[in-house]
N, C-alpha and C positions, 0 to 999 in steps of 0.2 A: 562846866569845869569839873573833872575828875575829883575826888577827895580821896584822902588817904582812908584806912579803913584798918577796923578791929571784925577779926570771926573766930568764934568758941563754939564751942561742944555745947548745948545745953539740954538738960531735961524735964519734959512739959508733962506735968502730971492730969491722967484723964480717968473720967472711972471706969475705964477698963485696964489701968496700969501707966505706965512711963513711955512716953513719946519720944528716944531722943530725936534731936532737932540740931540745926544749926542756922546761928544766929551771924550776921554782919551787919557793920555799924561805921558808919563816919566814927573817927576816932577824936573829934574836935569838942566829948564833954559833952555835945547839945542834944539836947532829944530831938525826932527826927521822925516825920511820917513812917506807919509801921504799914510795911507787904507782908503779905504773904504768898510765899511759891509753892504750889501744888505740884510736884513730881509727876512725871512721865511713869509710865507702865514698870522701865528698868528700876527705878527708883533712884535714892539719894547715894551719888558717888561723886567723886570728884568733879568731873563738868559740870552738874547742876550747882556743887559749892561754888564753882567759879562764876557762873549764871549768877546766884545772889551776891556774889561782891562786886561785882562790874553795877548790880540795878544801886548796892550799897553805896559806892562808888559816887554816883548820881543825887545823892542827899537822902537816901532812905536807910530807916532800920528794917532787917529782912527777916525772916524768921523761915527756915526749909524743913519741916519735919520728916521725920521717916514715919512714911502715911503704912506701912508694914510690920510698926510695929511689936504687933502681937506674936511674930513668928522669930525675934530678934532683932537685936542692934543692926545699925547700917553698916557695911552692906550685905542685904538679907541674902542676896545670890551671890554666885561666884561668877563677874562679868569681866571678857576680852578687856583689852585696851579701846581694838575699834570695835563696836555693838554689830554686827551681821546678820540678821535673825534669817539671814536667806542660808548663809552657812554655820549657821549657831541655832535649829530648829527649838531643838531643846530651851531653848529659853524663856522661848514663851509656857511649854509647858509647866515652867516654873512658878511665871507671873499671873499667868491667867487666875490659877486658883484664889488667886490672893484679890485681884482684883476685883472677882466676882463677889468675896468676903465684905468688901466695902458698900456694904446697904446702904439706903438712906438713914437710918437708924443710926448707925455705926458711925455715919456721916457726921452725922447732926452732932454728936456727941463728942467726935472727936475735933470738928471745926469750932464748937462752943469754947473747947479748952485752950484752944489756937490762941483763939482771939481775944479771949479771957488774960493769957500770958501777954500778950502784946499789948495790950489796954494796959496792964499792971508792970511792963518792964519801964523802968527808970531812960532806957536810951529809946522809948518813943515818943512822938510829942501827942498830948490830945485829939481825940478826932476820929474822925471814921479810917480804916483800913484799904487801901487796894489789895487784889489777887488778881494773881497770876497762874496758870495750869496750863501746862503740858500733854498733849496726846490724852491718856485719861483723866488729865486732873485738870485740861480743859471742862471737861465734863462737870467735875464734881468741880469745880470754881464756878460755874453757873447755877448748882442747886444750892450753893454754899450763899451763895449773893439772893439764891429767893427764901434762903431759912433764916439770913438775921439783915433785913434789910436796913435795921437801925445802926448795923455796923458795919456795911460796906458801903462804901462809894464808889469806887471802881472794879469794873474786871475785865481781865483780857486773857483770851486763849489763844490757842496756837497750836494748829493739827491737832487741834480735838475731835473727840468722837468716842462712842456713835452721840450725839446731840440730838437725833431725832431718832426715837424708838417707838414700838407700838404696845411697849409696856407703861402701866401706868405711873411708873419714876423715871420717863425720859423729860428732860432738862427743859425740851421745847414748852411742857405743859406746864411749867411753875414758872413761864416767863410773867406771868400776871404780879408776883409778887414781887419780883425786883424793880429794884428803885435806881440803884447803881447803874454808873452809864458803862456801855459795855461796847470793845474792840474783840473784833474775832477774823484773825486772818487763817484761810482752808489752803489748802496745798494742792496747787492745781493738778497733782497726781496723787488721789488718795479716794481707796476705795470705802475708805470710812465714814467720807463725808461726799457724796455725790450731788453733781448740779442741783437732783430732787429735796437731794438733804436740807443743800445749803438754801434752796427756795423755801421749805418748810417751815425752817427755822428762824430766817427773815422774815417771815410773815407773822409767827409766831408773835416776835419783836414788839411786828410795827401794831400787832391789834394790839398787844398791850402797851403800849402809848411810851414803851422804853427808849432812852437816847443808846442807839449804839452806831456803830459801823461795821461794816464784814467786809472784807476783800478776798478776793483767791489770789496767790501769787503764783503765777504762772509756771509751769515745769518746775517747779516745789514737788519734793517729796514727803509723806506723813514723818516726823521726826526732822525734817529742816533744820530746826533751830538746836539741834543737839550736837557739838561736835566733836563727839565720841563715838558716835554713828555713823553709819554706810549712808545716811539719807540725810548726811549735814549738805545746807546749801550755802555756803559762806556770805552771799550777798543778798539773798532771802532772812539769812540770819541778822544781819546787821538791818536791816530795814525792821527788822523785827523788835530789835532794842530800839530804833527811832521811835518806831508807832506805841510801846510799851511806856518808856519816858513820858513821851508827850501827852499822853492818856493821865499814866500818873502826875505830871507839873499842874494839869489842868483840875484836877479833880480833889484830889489833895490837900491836907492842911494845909500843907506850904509850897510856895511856888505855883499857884492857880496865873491861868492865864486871864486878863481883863479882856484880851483881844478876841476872846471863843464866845461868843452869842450863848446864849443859855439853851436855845433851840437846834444850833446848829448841827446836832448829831441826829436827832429825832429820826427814826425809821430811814437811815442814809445808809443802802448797801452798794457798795460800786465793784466790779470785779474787772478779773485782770487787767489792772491798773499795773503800771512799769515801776 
């Protein structure tokens, strides 16, 4: 059942300055399992606000920061209505720079504050955290889940990448420290994450004895689930909030499932499933 919902502006103090962020919330008073959504490459604008009140929606506190911070308030570019990076080249060279700014360092430092603010906000209930990341905050929601393993319990990504890299901060090699059990659906047309990738990275998983699942969905493009974008897939999308929910209901302070085996996710990759 849908809930009604509160979203504000808020700003998350980190030491390298002011994070703004935005926050939604069941408006029903009660505190509430705290997310966190890691931003796609474009960053925090209006589709992703609507992204965390739809997951709010569902009985969570969300918390969306602008992972950009350091170059201004959201939003840091000047973006279309619909995102076209095929006729909007320039765009990336906007984001790129920025993206590549996000060290693990930079990471670490600024997901400590995240989660620091959501442990301390009045509208989440006790407990560990889910995340959620987009295109590259797929990424960094995977090293985020091997840097405070005592505060996440779930993660799910979504046309993320690259996740396997042959530097020594790609996300495959810190799979040993995650505890969190982990969903990751690839976009059956994406050169970011290739069959090689996605075998890599699965493997990766299963020698480190992590519960996750991975799917490709089939003729998906990288950006799927954004529908401000040229590469929205409305019914890859909505599959997407299924698999998302049900990740977080199970995992979660509240709302765990009795009926999911403890083992059941355990090194489980299936692909192009319908």
């Amino acid at each position: 059942m849908m809930m009604s919902i509160q979203g504000m502006q808020v700003d998350v103090r980190t030491p390298d300055g002011v994070a703004d962020a935005y926050i939604a919330h069941p408006d029903d008073g009660n505190p509430h399992p705290g997310v966190l959504v890691i931003q796609d490459g474009f960053g925090v604008r209006p589709g992703l606000r609507a992204l965390a009140d739809r997951i709010a929606a569902h009985g969570y506190t969300v918390l969306l920061p602008n992972a950009y911070y350091r170059h201004g308030r959201a939003p840091v570019i000047e973006l279309p209505e619909l995102i076209d990076p095929a006729q909007r080249p320039e765009i990336f060279q906007e984001v790129i720079p920025m993206i590549r700014e996000l060290t693990p360092e930079l990471l670490r430092s600024d997901a400590a504050a995240y989660l620091e603010w959501l442990a301390a906000a009045p509208q989440v209930a006790e407990g560990k955290a889910g995340v959620t990341g987009y295109c590259m905050g797929a990424r960094l929601a995977v090293l985020i889940a091997a840097m405070f393993p005592g505060r996440v319990a779930a993660v799910a990504g979504f046309h993320g990448g690259p996740l396997v890299t042959d530097t020594p901060d790609s996300p495959h090699l810190a799979a040993g420290n995650i505890t969190a059990e982990l969903y990751f659906a690839h976009a059956g047309e994406d050169d970011h994450m290739t069959p090689e990738h996605i075998a890599r990275f699965d493997e990766a998983l299963a020698t480190a004895g992590v519960r996750y699942r991975t799917e490709v969905y089939p003729g998906a493009q990288h950006g799927f689930t954004q529908a401000d974008t040229a590469a929205h897939d409305p019914a890859a999308a909505e599959r997407h909030y299924r698999e998302l929910l049900a990740l977080f209901d199970r995992t979660l302070p509240v709302g765990r499932s009795p009926s999911a085996p403890e083992n059941s996710l355990r090194g489980n990759s299936s692909r192009g499933l319908g």
